[in-house]
Structure formats: C-alpha cells, structure tokens
VMD Tcl script that draws the C-alpha trace (Angstrom):
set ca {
  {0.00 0.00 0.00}
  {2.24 2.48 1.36}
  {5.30 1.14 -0.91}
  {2.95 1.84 -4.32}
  {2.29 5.52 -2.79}
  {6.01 6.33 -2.70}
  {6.39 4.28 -5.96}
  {3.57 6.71 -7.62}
  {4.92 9.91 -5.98}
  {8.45 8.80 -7.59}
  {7.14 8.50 -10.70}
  {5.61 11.97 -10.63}
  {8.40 13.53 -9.61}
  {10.57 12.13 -12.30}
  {7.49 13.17 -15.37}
  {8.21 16.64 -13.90}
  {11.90 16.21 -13.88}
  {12.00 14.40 -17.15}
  {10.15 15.56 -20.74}
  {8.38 12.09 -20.95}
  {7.34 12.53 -24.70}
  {10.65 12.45 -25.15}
  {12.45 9.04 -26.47}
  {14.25 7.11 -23.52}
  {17.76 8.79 -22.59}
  {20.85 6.65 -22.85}
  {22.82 6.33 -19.50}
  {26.26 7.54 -19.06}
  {29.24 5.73 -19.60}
  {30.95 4.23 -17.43}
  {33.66 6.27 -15.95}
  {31.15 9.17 -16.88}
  {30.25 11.91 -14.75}
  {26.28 11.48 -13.83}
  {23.77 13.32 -16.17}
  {20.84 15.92 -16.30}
  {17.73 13.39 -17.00}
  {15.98 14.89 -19.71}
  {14.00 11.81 -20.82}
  {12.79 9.02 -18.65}
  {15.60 5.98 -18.14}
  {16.03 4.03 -20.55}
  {14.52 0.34 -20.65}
  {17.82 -1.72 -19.75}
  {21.14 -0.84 -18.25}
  {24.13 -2.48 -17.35}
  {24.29 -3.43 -13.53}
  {24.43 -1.55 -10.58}
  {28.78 -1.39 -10.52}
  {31.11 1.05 -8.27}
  {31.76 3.75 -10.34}
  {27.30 3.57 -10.24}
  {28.10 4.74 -6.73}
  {31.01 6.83 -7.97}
  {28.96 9.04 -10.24}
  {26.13 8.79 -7.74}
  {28.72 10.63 -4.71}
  {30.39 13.11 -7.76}
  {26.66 13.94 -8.44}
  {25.99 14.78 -5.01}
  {28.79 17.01 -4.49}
  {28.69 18.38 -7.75}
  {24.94 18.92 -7.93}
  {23.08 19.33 -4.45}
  {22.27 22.56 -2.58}
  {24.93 22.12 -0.43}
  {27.44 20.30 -2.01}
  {30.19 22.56 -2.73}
  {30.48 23.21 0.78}
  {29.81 19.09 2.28}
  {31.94 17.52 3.89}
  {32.82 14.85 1.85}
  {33.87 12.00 4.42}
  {30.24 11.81 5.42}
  {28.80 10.48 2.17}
  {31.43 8.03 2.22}
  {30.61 6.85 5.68}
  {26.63 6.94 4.98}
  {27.61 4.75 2.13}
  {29.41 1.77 3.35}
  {27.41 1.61 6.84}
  {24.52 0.67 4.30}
  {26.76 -1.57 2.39}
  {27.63 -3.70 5.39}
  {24.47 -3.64 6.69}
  {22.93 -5.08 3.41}
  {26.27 -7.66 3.08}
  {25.10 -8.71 7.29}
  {21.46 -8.81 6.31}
  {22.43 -11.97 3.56}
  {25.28 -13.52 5.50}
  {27.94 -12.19 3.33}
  {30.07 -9.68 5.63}
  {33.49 -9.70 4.73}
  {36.17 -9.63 7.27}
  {38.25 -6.59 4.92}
  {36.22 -4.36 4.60}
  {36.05 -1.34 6.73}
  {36.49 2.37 6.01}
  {40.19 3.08 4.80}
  {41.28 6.94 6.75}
  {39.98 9.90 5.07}
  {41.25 13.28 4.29}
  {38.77 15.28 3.04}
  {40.06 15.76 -0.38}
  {37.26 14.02 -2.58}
  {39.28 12.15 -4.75}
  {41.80 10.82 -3.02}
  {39.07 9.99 -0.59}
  {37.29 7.90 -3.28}
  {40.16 6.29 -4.54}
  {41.07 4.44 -1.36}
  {36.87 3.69 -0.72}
  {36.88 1.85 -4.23}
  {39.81 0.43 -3.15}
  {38.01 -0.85 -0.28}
  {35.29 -1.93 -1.79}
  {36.43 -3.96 -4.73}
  {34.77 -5.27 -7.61}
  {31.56 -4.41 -4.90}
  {28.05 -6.32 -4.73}
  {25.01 -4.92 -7.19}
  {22.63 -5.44 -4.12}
  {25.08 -3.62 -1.39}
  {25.87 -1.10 -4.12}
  {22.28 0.11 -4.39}
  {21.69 0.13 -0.74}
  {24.80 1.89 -0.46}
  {24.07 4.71 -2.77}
  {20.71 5.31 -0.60}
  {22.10 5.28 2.13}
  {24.32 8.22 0.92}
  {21.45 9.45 -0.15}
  {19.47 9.47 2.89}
  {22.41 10.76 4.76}
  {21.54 14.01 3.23}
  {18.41 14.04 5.54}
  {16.46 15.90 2.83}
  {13.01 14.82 1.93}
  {13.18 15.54 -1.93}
  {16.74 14.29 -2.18}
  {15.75 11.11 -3.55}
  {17.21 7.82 -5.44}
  {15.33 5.91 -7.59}
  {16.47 2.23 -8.41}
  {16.53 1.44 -12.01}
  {13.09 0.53 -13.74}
  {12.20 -3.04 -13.74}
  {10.98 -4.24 -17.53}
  {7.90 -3.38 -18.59}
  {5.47 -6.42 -17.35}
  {2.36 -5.40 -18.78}
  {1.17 -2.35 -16.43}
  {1.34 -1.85 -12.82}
  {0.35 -4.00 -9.78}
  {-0.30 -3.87 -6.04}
  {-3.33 -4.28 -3.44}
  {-4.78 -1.13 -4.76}
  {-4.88 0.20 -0.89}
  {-3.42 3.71 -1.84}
  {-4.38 6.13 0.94}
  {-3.34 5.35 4.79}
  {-4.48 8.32 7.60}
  {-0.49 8.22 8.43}
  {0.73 8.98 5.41}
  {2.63 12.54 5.49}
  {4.60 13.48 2.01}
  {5.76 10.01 0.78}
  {6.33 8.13 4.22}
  {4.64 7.86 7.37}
  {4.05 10.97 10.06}
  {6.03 9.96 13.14}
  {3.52 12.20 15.00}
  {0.67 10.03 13.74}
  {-2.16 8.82 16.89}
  {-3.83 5.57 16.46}
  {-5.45 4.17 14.34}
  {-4.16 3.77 11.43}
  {-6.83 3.40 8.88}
  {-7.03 3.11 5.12}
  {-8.10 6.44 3.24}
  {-8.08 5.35 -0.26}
  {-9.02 2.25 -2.52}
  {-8.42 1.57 -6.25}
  {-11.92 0.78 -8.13}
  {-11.77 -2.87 -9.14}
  {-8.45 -4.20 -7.59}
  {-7.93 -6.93 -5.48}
  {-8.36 -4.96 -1.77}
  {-11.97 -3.74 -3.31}
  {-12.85 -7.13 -4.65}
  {-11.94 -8.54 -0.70}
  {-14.67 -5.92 0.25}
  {-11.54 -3.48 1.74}
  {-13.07 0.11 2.19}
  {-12.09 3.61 3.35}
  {-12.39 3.59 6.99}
  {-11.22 0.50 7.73}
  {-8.79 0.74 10.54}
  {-5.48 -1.36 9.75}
  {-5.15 -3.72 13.47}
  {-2.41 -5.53 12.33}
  {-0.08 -6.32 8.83}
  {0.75 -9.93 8.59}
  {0.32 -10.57 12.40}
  {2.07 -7.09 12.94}
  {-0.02 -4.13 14.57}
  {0.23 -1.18 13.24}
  {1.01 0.40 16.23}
  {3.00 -0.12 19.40}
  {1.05 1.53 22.07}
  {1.05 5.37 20.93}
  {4.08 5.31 17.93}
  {3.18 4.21 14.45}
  {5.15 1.51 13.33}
  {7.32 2.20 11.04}
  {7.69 -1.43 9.01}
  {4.54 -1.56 8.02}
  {5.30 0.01 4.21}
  {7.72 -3.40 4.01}
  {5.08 -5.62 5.75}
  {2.70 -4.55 3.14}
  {4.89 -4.46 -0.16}
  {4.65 -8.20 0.06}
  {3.14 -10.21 -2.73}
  {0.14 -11.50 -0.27}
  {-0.64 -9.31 2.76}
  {-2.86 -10.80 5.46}
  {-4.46 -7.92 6.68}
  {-6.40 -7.55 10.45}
  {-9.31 -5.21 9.99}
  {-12.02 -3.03 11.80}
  {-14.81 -1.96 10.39}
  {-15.78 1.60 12.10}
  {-19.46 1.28 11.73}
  {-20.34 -1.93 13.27}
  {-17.10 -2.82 15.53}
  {-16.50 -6.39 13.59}
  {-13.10 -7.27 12.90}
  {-12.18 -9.48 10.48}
  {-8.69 -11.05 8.62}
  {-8.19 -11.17 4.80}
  {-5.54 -12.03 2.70}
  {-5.04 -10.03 -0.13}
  {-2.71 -11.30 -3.31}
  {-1.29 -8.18 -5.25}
  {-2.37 -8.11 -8.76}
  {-3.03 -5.70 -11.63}
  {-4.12 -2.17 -11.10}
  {-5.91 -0.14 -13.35}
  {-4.12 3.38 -13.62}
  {-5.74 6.29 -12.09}
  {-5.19 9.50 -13.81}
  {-5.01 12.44 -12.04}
  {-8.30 14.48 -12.43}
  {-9.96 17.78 -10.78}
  {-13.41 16.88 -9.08}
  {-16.16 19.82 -8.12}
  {-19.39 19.66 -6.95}
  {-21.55 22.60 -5.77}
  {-22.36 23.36 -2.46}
  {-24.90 25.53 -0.68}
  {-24.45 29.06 -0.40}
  {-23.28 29.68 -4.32}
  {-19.79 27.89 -3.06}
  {-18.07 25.37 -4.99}
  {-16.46 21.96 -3.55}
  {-12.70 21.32 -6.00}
  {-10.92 18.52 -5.40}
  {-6.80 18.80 -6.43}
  {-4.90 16.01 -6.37}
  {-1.82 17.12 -7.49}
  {-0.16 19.90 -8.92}
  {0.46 18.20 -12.41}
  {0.99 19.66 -15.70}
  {-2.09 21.78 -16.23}
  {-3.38 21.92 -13.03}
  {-4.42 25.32 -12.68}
  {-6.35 25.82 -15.50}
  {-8.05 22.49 -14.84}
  {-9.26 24.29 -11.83}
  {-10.03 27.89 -13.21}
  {-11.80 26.05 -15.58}
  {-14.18 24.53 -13.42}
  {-14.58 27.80 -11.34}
  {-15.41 29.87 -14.91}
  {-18.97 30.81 -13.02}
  {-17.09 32.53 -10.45}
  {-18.56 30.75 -7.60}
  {-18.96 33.50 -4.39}
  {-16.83 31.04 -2.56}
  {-14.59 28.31 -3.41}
  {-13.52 25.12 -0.88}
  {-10.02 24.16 -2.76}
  {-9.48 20.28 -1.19}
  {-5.50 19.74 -1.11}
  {-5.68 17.09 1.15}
  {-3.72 14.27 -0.05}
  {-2.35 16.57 -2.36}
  {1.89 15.19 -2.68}
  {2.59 18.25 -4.41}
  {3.81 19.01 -8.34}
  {5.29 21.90 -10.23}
  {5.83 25.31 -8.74}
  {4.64 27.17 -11.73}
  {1.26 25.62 -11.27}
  {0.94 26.66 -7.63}
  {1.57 30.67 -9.18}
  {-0.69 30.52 -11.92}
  {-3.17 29.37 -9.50}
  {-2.83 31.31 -6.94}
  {-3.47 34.08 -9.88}
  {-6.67 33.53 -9.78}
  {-6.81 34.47 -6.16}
  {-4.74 37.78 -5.82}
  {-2.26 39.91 -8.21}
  {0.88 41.13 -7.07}
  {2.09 38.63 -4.36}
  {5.17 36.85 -3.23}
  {4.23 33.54 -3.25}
  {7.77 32.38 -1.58}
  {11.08 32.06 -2.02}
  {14.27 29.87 -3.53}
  {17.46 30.36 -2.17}
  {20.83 29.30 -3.03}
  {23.55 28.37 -1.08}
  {25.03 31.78 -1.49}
  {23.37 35.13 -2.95}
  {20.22 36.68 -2.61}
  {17.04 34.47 -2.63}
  {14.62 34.61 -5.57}
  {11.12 35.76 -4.63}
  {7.80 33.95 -6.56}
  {4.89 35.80 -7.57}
  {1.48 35.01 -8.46}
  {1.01 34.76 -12.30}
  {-1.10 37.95 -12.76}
  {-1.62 37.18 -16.36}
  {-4.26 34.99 -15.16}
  {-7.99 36.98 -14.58}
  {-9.04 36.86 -10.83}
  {-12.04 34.99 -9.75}
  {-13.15 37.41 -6.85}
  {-14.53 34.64 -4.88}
  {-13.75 33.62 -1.06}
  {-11.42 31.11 -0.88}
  {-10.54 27.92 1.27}
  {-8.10 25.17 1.72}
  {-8.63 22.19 3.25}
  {-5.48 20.50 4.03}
  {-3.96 17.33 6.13}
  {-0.75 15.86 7.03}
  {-0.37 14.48 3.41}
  {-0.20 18.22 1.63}
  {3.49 17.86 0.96}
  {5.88 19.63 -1.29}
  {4.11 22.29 -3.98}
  {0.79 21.82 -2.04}
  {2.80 23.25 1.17}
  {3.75 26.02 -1.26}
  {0.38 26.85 -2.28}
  {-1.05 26.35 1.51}
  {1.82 28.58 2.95}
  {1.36 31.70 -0.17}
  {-2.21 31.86 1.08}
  {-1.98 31.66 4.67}
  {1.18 34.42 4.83}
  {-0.74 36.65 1.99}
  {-4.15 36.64 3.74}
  {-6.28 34.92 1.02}
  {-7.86 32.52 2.54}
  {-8.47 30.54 5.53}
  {-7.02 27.01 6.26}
  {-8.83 23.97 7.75}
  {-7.80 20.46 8.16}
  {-4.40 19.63 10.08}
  {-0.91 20.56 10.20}
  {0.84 20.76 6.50}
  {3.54 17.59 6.22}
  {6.81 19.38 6.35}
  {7.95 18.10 3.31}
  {9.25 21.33 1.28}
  {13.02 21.51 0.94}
  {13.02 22.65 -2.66}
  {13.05 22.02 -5.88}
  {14.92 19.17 -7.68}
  {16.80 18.48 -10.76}
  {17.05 15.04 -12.38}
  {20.28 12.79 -12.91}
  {20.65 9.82 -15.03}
  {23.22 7.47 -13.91}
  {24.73 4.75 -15.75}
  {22.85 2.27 -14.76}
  {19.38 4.04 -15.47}
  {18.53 5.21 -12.05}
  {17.85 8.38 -11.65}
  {18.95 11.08 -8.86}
  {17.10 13.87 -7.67}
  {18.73 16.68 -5.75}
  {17.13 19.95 -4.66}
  {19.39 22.92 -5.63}
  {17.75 26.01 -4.01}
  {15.81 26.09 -0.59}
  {12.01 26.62 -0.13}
  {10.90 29.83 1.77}
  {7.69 30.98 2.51}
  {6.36 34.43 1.62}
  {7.14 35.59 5.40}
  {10.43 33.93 4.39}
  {9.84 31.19 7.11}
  {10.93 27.98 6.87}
  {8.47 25.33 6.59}
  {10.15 22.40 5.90}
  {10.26 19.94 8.48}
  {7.78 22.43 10.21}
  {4.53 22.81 7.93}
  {1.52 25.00 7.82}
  {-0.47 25.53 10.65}
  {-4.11 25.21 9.81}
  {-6.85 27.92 11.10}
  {-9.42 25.62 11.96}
  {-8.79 22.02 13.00}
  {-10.59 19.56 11.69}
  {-9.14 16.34 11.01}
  {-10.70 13.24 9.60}
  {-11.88 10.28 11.42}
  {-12.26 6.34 10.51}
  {-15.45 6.74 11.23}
  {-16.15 9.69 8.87}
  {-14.80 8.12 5.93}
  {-16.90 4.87 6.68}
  {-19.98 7.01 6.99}
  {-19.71 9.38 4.48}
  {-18.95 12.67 6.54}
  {-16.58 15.27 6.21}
  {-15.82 17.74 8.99}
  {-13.55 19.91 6.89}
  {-16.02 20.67 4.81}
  {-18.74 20.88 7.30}
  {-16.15 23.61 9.10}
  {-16.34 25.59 5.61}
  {-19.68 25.25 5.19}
  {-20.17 26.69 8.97}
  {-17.95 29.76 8.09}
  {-19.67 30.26 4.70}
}
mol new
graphics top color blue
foreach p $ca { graphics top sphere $p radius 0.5 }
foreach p [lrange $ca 0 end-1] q [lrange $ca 1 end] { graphics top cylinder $p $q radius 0.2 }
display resetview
C-alpha cells in the first residue's frame, strides 16, 4: 500500500523532472560523470557497478544545494554503513572491509573507498548509494532504483491512501489508528470488500502500532506479494482477517473533481499539482462561484509554476515564496497575474499528506491573507526544488538545488503549515460518508 504511494509519488516527480514525450535517454558511460535526465531511463542498463556509486557521490557534491560546501567524508561513511548492513542482512560480511582513513580531499578519498570496496556487490551497491542518499536528511533528495521491464502495467493491493501517510512516508507524529483512506476501483483490496475507513489492526500478524508510535515497518510488511491484513470496520465494531494477493491495477489518472455546495460555493478537489493543473481548476470555477472550498488534502505536491498561476486567480501582485541558493540573494515567486481573478472567497482544506508544492500553495495563502485554512498541520515536506540525474545504470537522482521559503520567508520544511481551523478526519467519517472539513467551511460560509 504504502510502498505503491512512494512508488507513484516517484514517478511523478521524475514526469516533472523528465520531458516524458521524449524518447528514452541513454545512461552515461561508465567512468562518466552522472547526467541531467531529460527523458525518462532508458529500458535496460548495465548493472548496478562502483563507479554507479562513484557518479552517484560526484553527483551529489557536484549537484546538491549544499554540495560545494559538504563535507565529503560523510557520504562516504553513509555509504558503506549501508553496504555492510545489506552484506550482514544476507550472511555475506566480509572480514576486509572497513572504512580506509579519510582526508577530506574528494578524490583521493574515493580512490582508497573503491579500493576498499572492490569489484563491490550490485545489491550492497544500491543500498549503499541510498544510504548516501538518505544521509543528506532531505526529503526531496531522492534515489530511484533502475526501472524493472515493462510487465504489462502496474500491480499492487490497490490500498493507496493510509491516515499516516505525510509526504511520501509515514508521520512519526501520527495517533492511532491507522486506517485506510483510499481504494483503487476494481483491484484486489476492493474485490476482498476493503473500504475507506477501515482501521489497519495488524499487517501480517504485525499491529500497526506499538502503544502510541506508528510503526514504522509496516510500508515493508505490506509491499509483500500477499498481505494478510487484520481489519475493523468503524461502523459496526467487527473485525475481520483477509488475505489479499497483489495483482493488476488499473491506472488512475489524475483528475480535478467539483461539486456545488450551498451558499453559491463550490467543492474542487486537487490532487496534485500536475501539468495543467491550474487551468483544470479555473476552468471549473469559470462561473465565479462566491466562494470556493479548494481540497488539497492528499495533495503530494507538483510543479511550482502551477501553484503561481493558481494562486493568480486568487490575488495579483504577491510573493508567493522564495528559492534560495547556497550563497546570494534568494529569488522571490509571484502570483502569475496574467491569469484573470475569480473574486470569490477562498478555502483550503489541508492534512498531514499536503506535501511539497501543495505546502507552497497552503503557505502563499496563509502568509498573503487569502484565505483561511482547515484540516491539520501541512507535512513538512518542502526543501526545494529538484533536478534530475541519469546514472549509468538508469537510475535516476534527484537533488534539490535552491531552498524553499515561505512568503514571510519562514521555513516550513520539516515544520509545515499551521491550519486555522482544525478539523481532522476520522475512521469513522470516511466509513460514513462525513466530512468535517467541509462541514467547518460550510459553517464559516
């Protein structure tokens, strides 16, 4: 479930990063410094190999906000303390390999590492280049393994929403239960009679949570190929265990909902900020509705330049936040003013999944006045930008190279956007068909 979220959210990223009418790129050479990905991977690639996680550490330094001023010892260390952990994991430690002394100097640094190393292990070389990776501590610093052949379209449970999600992995903060938000039309979880509201007891024997902290395994537990799944049903109490085989999955594209609502006010539900968001949206408010609910909850976030075109249609003349570079002055946003204003009231309903360019959006409106917020707390997922990398053996690196402001030129990151009016969601109202957030708009309306 939670394993085909990050999978999806991946994959968006890298259609933003990547022009994917474009014909597949060719990876590097090897020996080759890493590349800007300007077309999606192509469909085979030699082997994960050590100058892989050569190109993948030049990248980073090369590349990354901060990399000119890293300290390049630490990738190396973040590196081979995933290596060894994946070589203990499968029995195969070897009693040679530690970390050879470092100076500093990146080159002579990596010399005596792939020294070290050897001809290295594809398996430990991948977990070694995200653990580098995730040594950054950046949530949109990402690696993405190469693509798998095609097999005929995607798979999974079809469980794609959990109430824990936040961004593209689990809120730490997160208060029992854990239940499932979101079910694919058709796959096997809806044919097993799995709906939203069901609270998650327990993934193959696991629970979900020990006592008050979400645990943390359960995207492995339920990225297996049959899940056996503990469930409660909110509405009548019965729990119940199913076993659900992953299988194929009808895409889902990305689509604006609306629906009117009392009081000349109009219900829009975003998704994403994809390629032609905004004017998805404008379009459906061309009535000019006296107020408009905007629902960005579950929103993972998109392109920048769709959050200030439609913000455009909400207010002229605004900063709409920042990008900063390591050094020199930031760069403020604005709203796109070429875009007519709608004149109506505006709202935001957002939750802890809002991550990234919905943050953006949530944070522009809050700091600017234009609206009121309801829901929960923002994720904290809004480091900046990134910039695609092919490497040579078709994975892909992304690696922010400014810094996210907001318009008050706060950080939010890590932090998020406090909402006006809480008003989370419940098991219980998804199984029954209520929605406080939008009963909390419809109050103020």
């Amino acid at each position: 479930m939670l394993a085909a979220m990050i999978k999806a959210i991946c994959a968006a990223v890298l259609v933003t990063a990547c022009a994917m009418t474009a014909p597949a790129a060719a990876a590097p050479a090897p020996n080759a410094d890493c590349v800007p990905a300007t077309a999606p991977p192509p469909d085979s690639a030699p082997p994960t190999s050590v100058d892989t996680l050569r190109q993948a550490y030049s990248c980073i330094l090369d590349n990354y906000y901060s990399g000119p001023v890293m300290d390049s010892t630490g990738l190396l260390k973040s590196a081979l303390s995933a290596y060894t952990r994946h070589l203990l994991r499968y029995g195969t430690d070897r009693a040679d390999l530690r970390l050879p002394a470092l100076t500093g100097n990146r080159d002579t640094d990596w010399t005596a590492f792939a020294k070290a190393l050897g001809t290295g292990d594809p398996g430990a070389l991948r977990a070694a280049i995200t653990g580098m990776v995730a040594g950054l501590q950046d949530n949109h610093a990402r690696w993405i393994a190469p693509p798998p052949p095609p097999a005929g379209g995607p798979t999974g449970t079809g469980i794609v929403g959990a109430s824990a999600q936040q961004g593209d992995g689990l809120d730490p903060a997160a208060r029992p239960p854990l239940y499932i938000t979101r079910v694919l039309p058709g796959s096997p979880a809806a044919k097993a009679d799995v709906r939203p509201g069901d609270i998650l007891v327990k993934v193959n024997g696991v629970p979900t949570f020990i006592g008050d902290t979400i645990n943390q395994g359960v995207p492995g537990l339920l990225a297996a190929e049959t899940v056996r799944l503990t469930l409660k049903r909110p509405t009548t109490g019965r729990t119940r265990t199913v076993s659900i085989k992953q299988g194929p999955l009808t895409r889902q594209p990305s689509e604006v909902t609306t629906k009117p609502l009392p009081g000349d006010a109009t219900y829009v539900r975003l998704p994403g900020f994809f390629k032609g968001a905004a004017d998805k949206v404008i379009a459906a408010l061309r009535d000019k509705p006296k107020a408009v609910v905007l629902d960005l909850r579950g929103n993972g976030g998109g392109s920048p330049h769709e959050v200030t075109r439609l913000l455009g249609a909400f207010a002229h003349g605004k900063i709409t936040s920042y990008f900063c570079p390591l050094k020199g002055d930031c760069v403020p946003n604005r709203t796109d003013d070429s875009v007519p204003l709608l004149g109506s009231r505006l709202i935001v309903l957002t939750d802890r999944a809002c991550a990234s360019a919905c943050e953006d959006f949530s944070a522009a409106v809050k700091d600017n006045g234009l609206g009121t917020l309801i829901g929960t707390r923002t994720a904290g997922a809004v480091s900046g930008p990134g910039k695609a990398y092919l490497l040579d053996d078709g994975s892909v690196l992304l690696l922010p190279q400014v810094r996210h402001l907001g318009p008050a030129r706060e950080i939010i990151d890590t932090v998020g956007v406090p909402v006006d009016h809480h008003a989370p969601m419940t098991a219980l109202d998804l199984a029954t068909g209520r929605d406080p957030g939008v009963a909390k708009a419809l109050s103020l309306l």
